[in-house]
C-alpha positions in Angstrom: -30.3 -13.0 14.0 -27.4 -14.9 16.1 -27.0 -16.9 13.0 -26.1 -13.9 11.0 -23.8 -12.7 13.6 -21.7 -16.0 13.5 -21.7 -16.1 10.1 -20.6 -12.6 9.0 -17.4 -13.4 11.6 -16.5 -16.4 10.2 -13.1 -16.4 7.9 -14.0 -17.8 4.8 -17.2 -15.4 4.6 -14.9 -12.5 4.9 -12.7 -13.4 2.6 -15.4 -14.5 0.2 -17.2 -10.7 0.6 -14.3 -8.2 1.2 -13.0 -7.5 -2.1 -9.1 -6.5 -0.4 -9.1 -10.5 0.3 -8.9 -11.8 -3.4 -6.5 -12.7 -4.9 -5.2 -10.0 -7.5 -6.2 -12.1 -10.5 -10.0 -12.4 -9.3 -9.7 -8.0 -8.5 -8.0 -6.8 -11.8 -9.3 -9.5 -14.5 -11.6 -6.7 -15.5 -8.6 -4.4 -16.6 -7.6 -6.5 -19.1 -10.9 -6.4 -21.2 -11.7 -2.1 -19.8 -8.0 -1.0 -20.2 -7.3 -1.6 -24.0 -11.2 0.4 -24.5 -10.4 3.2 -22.1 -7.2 3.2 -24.1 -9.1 4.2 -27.4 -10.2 7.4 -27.2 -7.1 9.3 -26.1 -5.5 6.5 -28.6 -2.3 5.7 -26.4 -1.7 2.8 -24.3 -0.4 5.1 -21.0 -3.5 7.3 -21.4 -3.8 7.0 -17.3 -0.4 8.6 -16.4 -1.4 12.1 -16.2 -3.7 11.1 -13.2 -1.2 10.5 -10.9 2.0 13.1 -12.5 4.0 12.6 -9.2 4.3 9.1 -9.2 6.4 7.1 -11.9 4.3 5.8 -14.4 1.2 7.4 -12.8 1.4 5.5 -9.8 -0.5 2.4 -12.2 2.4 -0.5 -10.8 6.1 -1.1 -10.4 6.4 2.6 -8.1 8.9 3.0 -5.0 6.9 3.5 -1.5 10.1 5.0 -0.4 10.0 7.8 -3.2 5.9 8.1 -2.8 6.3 8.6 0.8 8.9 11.5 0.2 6.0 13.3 -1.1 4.0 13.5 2.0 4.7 16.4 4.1 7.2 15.4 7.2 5.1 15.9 9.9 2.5 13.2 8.1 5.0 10.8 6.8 5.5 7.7 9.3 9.4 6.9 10.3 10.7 5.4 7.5 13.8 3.4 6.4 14.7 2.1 3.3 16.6 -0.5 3.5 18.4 -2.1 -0.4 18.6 -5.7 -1.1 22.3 -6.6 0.2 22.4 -4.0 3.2 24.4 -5.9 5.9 22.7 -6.8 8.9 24.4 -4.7 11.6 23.9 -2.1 9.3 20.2 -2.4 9.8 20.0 -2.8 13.1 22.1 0.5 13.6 19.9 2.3 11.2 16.7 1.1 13.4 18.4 2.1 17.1 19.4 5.5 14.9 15.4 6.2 14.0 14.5 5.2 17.7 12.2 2.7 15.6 10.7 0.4 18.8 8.9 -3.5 17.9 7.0 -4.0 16.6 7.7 -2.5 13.4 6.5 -2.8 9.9 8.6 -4.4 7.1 6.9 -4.1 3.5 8.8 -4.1 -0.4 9.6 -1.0 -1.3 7.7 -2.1 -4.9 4.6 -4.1 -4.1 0.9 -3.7 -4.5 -2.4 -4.8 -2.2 0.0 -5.6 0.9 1.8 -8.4 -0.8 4.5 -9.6 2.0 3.6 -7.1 4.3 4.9 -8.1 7.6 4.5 -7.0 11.8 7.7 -7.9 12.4 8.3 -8.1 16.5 11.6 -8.5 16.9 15.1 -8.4 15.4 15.0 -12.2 15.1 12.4 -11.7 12.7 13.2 -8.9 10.7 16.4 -11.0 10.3 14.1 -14.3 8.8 11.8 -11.8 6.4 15.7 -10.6 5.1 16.7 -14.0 4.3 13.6 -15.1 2.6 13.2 -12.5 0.6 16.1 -10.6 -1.1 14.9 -7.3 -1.9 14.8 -3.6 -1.4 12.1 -3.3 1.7 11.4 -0.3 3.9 11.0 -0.9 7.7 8.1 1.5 9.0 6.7 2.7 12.8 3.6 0.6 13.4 0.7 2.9 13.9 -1.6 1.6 15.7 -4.9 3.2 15.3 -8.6 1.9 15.7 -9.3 2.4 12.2 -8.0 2.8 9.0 -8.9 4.9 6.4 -8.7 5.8 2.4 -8.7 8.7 1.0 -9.4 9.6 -2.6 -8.4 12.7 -3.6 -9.0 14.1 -7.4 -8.1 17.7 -8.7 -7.9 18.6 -12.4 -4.8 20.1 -13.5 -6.4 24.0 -14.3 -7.4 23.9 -10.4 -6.1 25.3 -7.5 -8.1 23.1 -5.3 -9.5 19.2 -5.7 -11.8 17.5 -4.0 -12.3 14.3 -1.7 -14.5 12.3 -4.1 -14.3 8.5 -1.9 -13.3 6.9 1.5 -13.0 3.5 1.7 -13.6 2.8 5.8 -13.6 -1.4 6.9 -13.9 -2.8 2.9 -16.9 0.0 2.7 -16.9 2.5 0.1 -18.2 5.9 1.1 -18.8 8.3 -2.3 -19.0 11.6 -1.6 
């Protein structure tokens, strides 16, 4: 099985079987055909809102990380800066040395989706070149470092008091629970 082991590593097999590699058009062309039907029965095109009532516009696209991550409790929440589109560059820098933020550090657009222009940024040189490329409100982030990452979905019905973990998503793996 030595072949199977060299092949399951390569690049272009990954990328072909782990769903988080394709591009967006390849992952949501199915909304455009389920949407409008799951749209029918409560007959109104934002019928999803409600499942996400924190998060402008249900959390479906077009949300602020920096406003999602004022949600999370503190303690949980990693250092965070929001930085707006125009914010000199000094300015950033003492903002960074103020957070005792060390490289590298995580620069990501404070509206995104699937970790479009997500950067590990190493050093101030760099954050500098993601600025000038791209004009826009970003947040700079600690970079955790851990061995793995992990999803959590979480669903409680609004008459409630407590939800429950329904899926983790562990290495492209979905685990239902």
């Amino acid at each position: 099985m030595k072949w199977w082991n060299r092949l399951k590593n390569q690049p272009g097999f990954i990328k072909m079987t782990q769903w988080e590699y394709w591009p967006s058009l390849a992952f949501y062309w199915p909304m455009l055909f389920y949407g409008p039907y799951l749209a029918l029965r409560p007959k109104h095109i934002c019928f999803f809102t409600p499942a996400n009532p924190a998060l402008e516009g249900g959390g479906m696209c077009m949300e602020s990380k920096y406003h999602t991550l004022a949600l999370m409790p503190e303690e949980l929440r990693p250092e965070s800066i929001f930085v707006p589109n125009g914010m000199p560059v000094e300015e950033i820098k003492r903002a960074i040395e103020a957070s005792k933020l060390s490289y590298p550090i995580i620069v990501k657009p404070n509206v995104g989706f699937r970790g479009l222009l997500v950067k590990k940024v190493n050093n101030f040189e760099a954050l500098v070149a993601f600025i000038q490329q791209y004009p826009i409100d970003f947040l700079i982030q600690e970079f955790l470092k851990y061995p793995e990452e992990v999803g959590v979905f979480y669903s409680r019905m609004p008459d409630e008091e407590k939800g429950e973990i329904i899926l983790l998503v562990m290495d492209s793996q979905l685990y239902w629970i």
